[in-house]
C-alpha positions as CSV (number, residue, x, y, z in Angstrom):
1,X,12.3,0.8,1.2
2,X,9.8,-1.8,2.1
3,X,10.8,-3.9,4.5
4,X,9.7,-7.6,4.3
5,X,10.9,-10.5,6.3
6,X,9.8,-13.8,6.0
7,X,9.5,-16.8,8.7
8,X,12.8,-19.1,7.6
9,X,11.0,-22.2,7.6
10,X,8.1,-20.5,5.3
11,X,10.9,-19.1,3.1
12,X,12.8,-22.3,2.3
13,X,9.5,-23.8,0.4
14,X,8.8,-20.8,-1.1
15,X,12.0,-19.9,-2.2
16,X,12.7,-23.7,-3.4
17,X,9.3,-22.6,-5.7
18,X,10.3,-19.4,-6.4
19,X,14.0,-20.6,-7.6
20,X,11.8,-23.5,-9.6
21,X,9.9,-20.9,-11.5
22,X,12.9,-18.5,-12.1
23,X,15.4,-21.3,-13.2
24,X,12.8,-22.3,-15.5
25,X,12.1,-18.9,-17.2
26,X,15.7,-18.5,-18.1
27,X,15.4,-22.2,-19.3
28,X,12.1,-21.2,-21.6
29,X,14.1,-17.9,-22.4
30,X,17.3,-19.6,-23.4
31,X,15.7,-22.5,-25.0
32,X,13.6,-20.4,-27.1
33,X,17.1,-18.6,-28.8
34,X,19.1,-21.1,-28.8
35,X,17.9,-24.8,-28.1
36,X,17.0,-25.1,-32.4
37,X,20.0,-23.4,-33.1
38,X,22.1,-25.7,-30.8
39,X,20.5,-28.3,-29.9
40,X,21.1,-28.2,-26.2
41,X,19.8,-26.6,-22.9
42,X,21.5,-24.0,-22.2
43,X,20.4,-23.9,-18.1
44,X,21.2,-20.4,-17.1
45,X,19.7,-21.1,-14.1
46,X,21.4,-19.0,-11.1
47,X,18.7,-19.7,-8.6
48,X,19.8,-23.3,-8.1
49,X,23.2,-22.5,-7.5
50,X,24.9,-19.6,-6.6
51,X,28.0,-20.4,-8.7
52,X,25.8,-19.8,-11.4
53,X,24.9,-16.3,-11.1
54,X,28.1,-15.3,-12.3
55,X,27.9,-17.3,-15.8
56,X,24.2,-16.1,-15.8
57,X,26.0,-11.9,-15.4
58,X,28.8,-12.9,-17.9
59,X,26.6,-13.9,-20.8
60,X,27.3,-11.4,-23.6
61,X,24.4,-8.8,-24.8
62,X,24.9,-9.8,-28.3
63,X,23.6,-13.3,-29.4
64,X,25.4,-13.6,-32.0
65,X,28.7,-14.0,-29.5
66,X,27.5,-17.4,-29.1
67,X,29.2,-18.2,-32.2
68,X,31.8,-21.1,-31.9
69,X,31.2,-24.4,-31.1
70,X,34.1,-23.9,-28.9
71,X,32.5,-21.8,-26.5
72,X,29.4,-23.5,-26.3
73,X,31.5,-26.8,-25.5
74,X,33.0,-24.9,-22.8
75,X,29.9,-23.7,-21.1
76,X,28.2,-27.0,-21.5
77,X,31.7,-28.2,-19.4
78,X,31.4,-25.7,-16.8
79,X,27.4,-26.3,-16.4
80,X,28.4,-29.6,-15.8
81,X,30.0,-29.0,-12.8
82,X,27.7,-27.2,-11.2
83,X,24.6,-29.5,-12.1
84,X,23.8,-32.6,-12.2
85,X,21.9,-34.8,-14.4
86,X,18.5,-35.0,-12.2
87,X,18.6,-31.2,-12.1
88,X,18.3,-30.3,-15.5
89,X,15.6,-33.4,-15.9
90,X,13.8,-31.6,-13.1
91,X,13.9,-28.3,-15.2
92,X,13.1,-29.6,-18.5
93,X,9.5,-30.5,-16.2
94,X,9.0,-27.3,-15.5
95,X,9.8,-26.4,-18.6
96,X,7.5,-28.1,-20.2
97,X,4.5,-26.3,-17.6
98,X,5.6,-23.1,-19.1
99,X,4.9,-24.1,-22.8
100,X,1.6,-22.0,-23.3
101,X,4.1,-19.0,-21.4
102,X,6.3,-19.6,-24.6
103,X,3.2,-19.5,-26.9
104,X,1.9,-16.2,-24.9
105,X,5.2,-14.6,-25.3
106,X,5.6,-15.4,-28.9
107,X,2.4,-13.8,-30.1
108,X,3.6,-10.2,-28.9
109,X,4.5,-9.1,-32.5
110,X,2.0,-6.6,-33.1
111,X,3.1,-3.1,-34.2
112,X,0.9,-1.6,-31.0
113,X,2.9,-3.4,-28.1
114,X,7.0,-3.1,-27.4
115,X,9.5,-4.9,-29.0
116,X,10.8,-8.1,-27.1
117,X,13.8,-7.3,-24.8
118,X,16.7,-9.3,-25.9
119,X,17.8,-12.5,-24.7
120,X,20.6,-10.8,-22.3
121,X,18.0,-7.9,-21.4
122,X,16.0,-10.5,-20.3
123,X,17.8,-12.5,-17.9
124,X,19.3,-9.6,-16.6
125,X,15.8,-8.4,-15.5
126,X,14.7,-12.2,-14.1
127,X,18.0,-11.8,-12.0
128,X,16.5,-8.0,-11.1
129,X,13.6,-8.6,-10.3
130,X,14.4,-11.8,-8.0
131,X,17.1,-10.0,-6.1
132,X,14.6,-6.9,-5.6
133,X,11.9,-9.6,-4.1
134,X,14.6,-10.9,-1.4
135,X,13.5,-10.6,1.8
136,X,15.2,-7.4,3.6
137,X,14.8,-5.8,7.0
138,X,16.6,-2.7,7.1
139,X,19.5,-4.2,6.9
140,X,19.5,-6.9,9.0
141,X,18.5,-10.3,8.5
142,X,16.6,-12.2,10.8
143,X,19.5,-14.3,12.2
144,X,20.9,-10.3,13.5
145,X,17.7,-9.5,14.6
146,X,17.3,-13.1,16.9
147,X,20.7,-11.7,18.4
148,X,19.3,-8.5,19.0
149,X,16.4,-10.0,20.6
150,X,18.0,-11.9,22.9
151,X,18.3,-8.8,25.0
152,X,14.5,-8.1,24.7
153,X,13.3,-7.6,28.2
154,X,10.0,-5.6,27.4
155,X,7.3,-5.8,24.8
156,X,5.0,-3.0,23.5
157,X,1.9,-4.0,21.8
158,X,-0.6,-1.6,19.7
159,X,-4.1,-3.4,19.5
160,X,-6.6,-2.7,17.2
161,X,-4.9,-4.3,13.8
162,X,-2.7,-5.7,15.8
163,X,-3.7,-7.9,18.7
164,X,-7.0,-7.3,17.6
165,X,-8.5,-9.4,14.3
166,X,-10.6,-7.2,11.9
167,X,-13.6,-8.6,13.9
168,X,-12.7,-7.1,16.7
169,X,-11.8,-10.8,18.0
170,X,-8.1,-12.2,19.1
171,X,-6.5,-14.8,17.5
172,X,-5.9,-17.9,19.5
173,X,-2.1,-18.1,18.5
174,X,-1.7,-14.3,19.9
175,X,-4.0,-14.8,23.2
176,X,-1.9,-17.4,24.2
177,X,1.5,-15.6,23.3
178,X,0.1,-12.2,25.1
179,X,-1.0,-14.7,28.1
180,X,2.4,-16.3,28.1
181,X,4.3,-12.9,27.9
182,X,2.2,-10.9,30.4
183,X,2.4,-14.4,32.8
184,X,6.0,-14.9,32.7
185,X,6.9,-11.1,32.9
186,X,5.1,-10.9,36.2
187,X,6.0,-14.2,38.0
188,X,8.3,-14.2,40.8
189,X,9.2,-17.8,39.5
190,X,11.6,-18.9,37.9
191,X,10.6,-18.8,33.9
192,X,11.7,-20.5,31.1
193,X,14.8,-17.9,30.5
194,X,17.3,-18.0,32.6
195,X,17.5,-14.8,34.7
196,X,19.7,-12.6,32.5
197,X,17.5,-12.9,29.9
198,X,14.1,-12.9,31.4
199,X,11.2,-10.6,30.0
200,X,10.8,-8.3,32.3
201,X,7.0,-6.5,31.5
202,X,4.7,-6.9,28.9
203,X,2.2,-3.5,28.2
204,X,-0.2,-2.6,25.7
205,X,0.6,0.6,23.6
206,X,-2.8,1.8,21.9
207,X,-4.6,4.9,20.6
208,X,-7.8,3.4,23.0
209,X,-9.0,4.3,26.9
210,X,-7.8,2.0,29.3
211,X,-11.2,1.0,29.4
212,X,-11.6,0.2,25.6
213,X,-8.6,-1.4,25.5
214,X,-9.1,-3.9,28.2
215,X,-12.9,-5.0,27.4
216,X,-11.8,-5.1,23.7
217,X,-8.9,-7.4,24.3
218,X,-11.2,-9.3,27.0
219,X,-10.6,-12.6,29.3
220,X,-8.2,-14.0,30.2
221,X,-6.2,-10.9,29.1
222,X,-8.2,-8.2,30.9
223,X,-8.2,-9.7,34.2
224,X,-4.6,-10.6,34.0
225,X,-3.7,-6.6,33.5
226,X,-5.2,-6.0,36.4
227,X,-4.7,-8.6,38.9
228,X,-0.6,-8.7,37.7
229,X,-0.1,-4.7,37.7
230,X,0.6,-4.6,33.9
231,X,1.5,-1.0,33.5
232,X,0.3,1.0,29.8
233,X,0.4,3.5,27.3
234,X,-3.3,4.4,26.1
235,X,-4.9,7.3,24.2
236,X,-1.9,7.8,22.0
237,X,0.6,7.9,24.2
238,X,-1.2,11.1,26.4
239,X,-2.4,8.9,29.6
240,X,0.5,6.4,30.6
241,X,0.3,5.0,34.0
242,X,2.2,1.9,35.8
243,X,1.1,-1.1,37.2
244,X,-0.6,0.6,40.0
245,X,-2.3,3.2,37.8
246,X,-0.3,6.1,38.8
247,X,0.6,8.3,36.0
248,X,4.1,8.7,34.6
249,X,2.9,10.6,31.6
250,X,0.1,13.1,30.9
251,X,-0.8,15.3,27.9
252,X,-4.0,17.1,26.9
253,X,-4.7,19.5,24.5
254,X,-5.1,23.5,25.1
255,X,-8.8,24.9,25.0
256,X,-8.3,26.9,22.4
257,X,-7.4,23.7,20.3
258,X,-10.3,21.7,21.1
259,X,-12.4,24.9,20.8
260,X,-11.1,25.1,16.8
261,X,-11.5,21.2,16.3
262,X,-14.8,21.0,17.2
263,X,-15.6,23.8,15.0
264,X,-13.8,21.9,12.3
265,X,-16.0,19.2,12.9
266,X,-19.3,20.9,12.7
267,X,-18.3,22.6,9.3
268,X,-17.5,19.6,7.9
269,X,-20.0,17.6,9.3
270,X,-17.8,14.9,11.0
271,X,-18.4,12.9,14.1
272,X,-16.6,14.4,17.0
273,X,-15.6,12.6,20.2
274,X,-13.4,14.1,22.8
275,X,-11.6,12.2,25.4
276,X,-10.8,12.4,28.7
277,X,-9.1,9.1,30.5
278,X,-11.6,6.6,30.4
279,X,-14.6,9.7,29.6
280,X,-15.7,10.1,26.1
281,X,-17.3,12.9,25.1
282,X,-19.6,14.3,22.0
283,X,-21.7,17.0,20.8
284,X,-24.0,13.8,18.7
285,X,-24.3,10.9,20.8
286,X,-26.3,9.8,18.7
287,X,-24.7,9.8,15.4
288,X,-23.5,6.1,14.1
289,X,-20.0,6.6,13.8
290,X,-19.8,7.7,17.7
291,X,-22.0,4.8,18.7
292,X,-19.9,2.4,16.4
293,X,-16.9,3.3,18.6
294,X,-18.4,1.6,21.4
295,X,-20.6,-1.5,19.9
296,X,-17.4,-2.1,17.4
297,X,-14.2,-0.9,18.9
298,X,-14.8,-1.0,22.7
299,X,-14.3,1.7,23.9
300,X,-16.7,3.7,26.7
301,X,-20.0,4.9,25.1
302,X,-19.8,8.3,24.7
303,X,-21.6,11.5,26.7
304,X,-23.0,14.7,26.1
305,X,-21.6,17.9,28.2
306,X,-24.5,18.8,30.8
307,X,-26.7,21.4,29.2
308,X,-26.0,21.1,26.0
309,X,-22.2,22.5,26.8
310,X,-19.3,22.8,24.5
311,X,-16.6,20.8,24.5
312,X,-14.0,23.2,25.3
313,X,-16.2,24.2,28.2
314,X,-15.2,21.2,29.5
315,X,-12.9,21.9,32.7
316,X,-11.0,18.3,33.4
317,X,-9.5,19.1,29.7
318,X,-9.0,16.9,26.7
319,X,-6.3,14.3,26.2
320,X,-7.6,14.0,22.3
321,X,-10.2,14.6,20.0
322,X,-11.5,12.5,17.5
323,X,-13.1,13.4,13.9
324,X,-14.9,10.4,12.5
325,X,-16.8,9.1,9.2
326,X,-17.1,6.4,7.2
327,X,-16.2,8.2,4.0
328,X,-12.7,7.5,3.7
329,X,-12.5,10.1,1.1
330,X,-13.9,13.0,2.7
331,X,-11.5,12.6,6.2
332,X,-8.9,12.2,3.4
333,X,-9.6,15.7,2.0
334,X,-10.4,16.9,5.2
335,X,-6.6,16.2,6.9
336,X,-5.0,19.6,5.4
337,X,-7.2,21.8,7.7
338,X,-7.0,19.9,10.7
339,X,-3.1,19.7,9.7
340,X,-3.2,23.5,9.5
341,X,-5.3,23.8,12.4
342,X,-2.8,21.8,14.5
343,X,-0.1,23.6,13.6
344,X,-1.8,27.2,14.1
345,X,-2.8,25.2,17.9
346,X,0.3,23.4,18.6
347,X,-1.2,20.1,18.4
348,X,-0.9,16.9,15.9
349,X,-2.8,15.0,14.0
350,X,-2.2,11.0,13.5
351,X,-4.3,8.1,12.0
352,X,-4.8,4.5,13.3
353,X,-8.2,3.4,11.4
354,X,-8.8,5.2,7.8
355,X,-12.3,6.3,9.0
356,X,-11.2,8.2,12.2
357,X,-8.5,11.3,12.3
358,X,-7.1,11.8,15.8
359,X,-6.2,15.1,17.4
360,X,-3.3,15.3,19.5
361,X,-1.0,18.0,21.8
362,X,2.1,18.9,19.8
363,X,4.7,16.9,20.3
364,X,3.1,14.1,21.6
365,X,2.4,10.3,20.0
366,X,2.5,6.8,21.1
367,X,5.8,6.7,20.8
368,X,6.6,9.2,23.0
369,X,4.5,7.8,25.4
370,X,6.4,4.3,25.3
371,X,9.6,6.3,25.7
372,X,8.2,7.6,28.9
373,X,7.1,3.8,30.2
374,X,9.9,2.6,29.4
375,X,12.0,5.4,31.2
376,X,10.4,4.3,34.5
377,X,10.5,0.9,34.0
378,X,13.8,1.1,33.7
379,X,14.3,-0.4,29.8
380,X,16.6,1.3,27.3
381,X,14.0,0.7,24.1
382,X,16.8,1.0,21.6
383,X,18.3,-2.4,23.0
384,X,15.8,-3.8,25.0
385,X,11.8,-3.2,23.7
386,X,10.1,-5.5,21.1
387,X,7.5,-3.3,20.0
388,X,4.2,-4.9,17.3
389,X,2.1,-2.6,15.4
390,X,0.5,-1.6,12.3
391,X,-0.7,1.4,11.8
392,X,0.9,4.9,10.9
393,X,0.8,6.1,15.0
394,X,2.9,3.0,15.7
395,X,5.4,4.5,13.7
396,X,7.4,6.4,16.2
397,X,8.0,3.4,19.0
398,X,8.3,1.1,16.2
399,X,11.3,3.0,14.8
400,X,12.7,3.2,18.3
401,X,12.3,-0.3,19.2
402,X,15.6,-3.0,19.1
403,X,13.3,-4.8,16.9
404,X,10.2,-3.5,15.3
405,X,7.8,-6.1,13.9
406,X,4.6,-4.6,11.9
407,X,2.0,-7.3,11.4
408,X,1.2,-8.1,7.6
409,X,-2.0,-6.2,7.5
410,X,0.2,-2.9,8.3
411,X,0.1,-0.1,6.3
412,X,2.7,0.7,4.0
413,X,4.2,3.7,6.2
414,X,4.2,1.2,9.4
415,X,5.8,-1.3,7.4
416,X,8.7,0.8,6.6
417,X,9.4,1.8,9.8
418,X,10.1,-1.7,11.0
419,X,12.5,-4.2,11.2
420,X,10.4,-6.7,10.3
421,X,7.3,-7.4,8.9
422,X,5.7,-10.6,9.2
423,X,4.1,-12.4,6.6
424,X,1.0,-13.2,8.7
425,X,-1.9,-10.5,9.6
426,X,-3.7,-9.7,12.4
427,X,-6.7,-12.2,11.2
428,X,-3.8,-14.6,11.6
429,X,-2.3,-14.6,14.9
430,X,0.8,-12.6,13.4
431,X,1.4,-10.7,16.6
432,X,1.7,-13.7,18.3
433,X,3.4,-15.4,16.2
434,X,5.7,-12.1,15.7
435,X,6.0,-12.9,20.2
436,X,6.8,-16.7,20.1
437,X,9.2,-16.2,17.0
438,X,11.7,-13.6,18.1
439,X,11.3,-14.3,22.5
440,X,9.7,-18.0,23.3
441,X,11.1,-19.9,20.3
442,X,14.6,-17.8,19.6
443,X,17.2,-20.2,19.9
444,X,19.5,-17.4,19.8
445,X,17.9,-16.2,23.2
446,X,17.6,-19.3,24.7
447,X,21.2,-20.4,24.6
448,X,22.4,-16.6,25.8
């Protein structure tokens, strides 16, 4: 089930037009069967009162029950009581701005098109489909997830399509919340928290180098990693080092598996680019999609192999391996070999950006990788990590987060996995605002 959580104080204007619009349908939809007939609104109109749904689920299938004047007295009494005057005058205007709806819907007579769902059909599917549009987060609501937060003492950022605008920029609502968090997290001071509740570290969780990741995300932000011992989780989750670079996780893939995916990538004439910590490494330096990865997304401009070697000659070894191009399509149809190559090498395959496919040891993701951090940092994720993302490798650390948030850009798979998706993208600070909303401005976590 999708997901979808809105900010409260965006929902209460939306819902107020949303219960505008719905109230007046039924209104258009009652009117229409029985305002001529009775001469009367009959305002089944549950989404200005509550009391109302159940008069709205208790109107009768059949029309034709609405047959004695003593019934329709009765439900004008009991509308009574739940409306008042200026309400229904307030419908009867938005009634009026759905008069060319009524004209549209009576023109749908024609033998070619279905028959017009009946009056009860009818509000029983407005009532559907409004309850199937509520806002839901696995479960929880945001008021349960505010009191799970208040216990957040890390956070776990992805960052392209996350921190990272679609240019490749950063928002000025999410630099100053990642400023804030990575400042506060690291200060000896007293912070705005009281010290049971203060967040503890702030680390970046990406598919990128070290490298990439910092001069993508730039100043003030890069400088601040360094100079405050932010520790991190790069390349997928295979290089993971604390905030003095040691390493406190390490993966990289078998020869024989980097052997097979680079033949994969010259038979399908893909873009190939190998990593190794901070070292990238391709057969076609040369080709635009491996020369994009560094002018677009940061990340260290790629090498060749001295004399021409392969890269499974290479001896440091390979955390990852990268096939790239810009046709969606083809890495689309591509995915079943390298998924069956993976599985013949003991390796994986995961997807951040739809134009690159990435290449990973078996058993190994981002997620795993935060696990690990977190492990030496000394923060239980399942009750303590706030962990942003978007894409289908933020899956795993998103699912094991206390609160997962997936920006509004995310894909569909990303935001399933999360507790909460925010109604803002990446282009518009909705990591940020994702940071402020559920650790800076929780009351909940405040008052703890």
């Amino acid at each position: 089930m999708k997901a979808v959580v809105t900010a409260r104080k965006d929902r209460s204007s939306i819902m107020h037009l949303r219960r505008r619009w719905y109230a007046s349908t039924i209104v258009v939809i009652l009117s229409m069967h029985f305002c001529k007939a009775f001469g009367f609104l009959m305002p089944g109109i549950y989404y200005l009162s509550r009391p109302s749904l159940a008069l709205i689920r208790a109107l009768p299938s059949d029309e034709s029950a609405f047959g004695g004047s003593s019934d329709l007295d009765g439900l004008k009494s009991r509308m009574g009581e739940l409306y008042k005057e200026e309400e229904l005058l307030e419908l009867l205007g938005a009634h009026e701005q759905l008069t060319s709806e009524i004209a549209s819907m009576e023109k749908v007579t024609d033998d070619n098109k279905a028959p017009p769902m009946s009056l009860h059909d009818l509000i029983m599917k407005t009532i559907e489909d409004s309850d199937n549009d509520q806002d839901s987060v696995r479960n929880f609501d945001e008021n349960v997830l505010k009191e799970k937060a208040k216990h957040i003492r890390a956070i776990a950022s992805d960052v392209d399509g996350t921190l990272l605008t679609s240019e490749q920029t950063i928002h000025p609502t999410t630099l100053a919340a990642v400023v804030r968090a990575i400042e506060e997290s690291t200060s000896s001071s007293s912070s705005s928290l009281n010290s049971n509740d203060e967040l503890k570290h702030f680390f970046l969780a990406t598919g990128k180098s070290k490298k990439g990741a910092l001069d993508s995300l730039n100043e003030p932000i890069a400088s601040l990693v360094k100079s405050r011992n932010v520790p991190g989780v790069y390349i997928q989750g295979l290089y993971c080092v604390d905030g003095n670079d040691n390493i406190i996780f390490e993966r990289k893939l078998s020869v024989d598996a980097v052997q097979a995916a680079e033949q994969l990538a010259f038979d399908a004439d893909v873009a190939i680019v190998a990593y190794d910590g901070d070292e990238l490494y391709s057969t076609d330096v040369k080709r635009k999609e491996v020369i994009e990865l560094s002018e677009i997304y940061g990340e260290p401009m790629s090498q060749h192999l001295p004399d021409g070697q392969s890269l499974a000659s290479y001896k440091g070894g390979m955390h990852k391996i990268l096939l790239m191009d810009d046709d969606v399509e083809k890495l689309n149809n591509l995915r079943p070999k390298f998924e069956e190559l993976a599985t013949a090498y003991n390796a994986t395959v995961t997807q951040a950006i739809n134009t690159m496919l990435e290449f990973l040891p078996g058993g190994c993701s981002k997620g795993r990788g935060v696990a690990a951090l977190c492990e030496s940092l000394g923060i239980d994720p399942s009750k303590q990590l706030l962990a942003l993302g978007d894409a289908e490798n933020d899956i795993g650390m998103l699912e094991m987060a206390a609160v997962g948030v997936a920006v509004g850009n995310a894909c569909e798979l990303a935001k399933s996995s999360a507790d909460f998706v925010m109604d803002k993208t990446n282009d518009e600070g909705g990591a940020g605002a994702a940071i402020n909303r559920f650790i800076f401005d929780n009351s909940v976590r405040k008052l703890n």
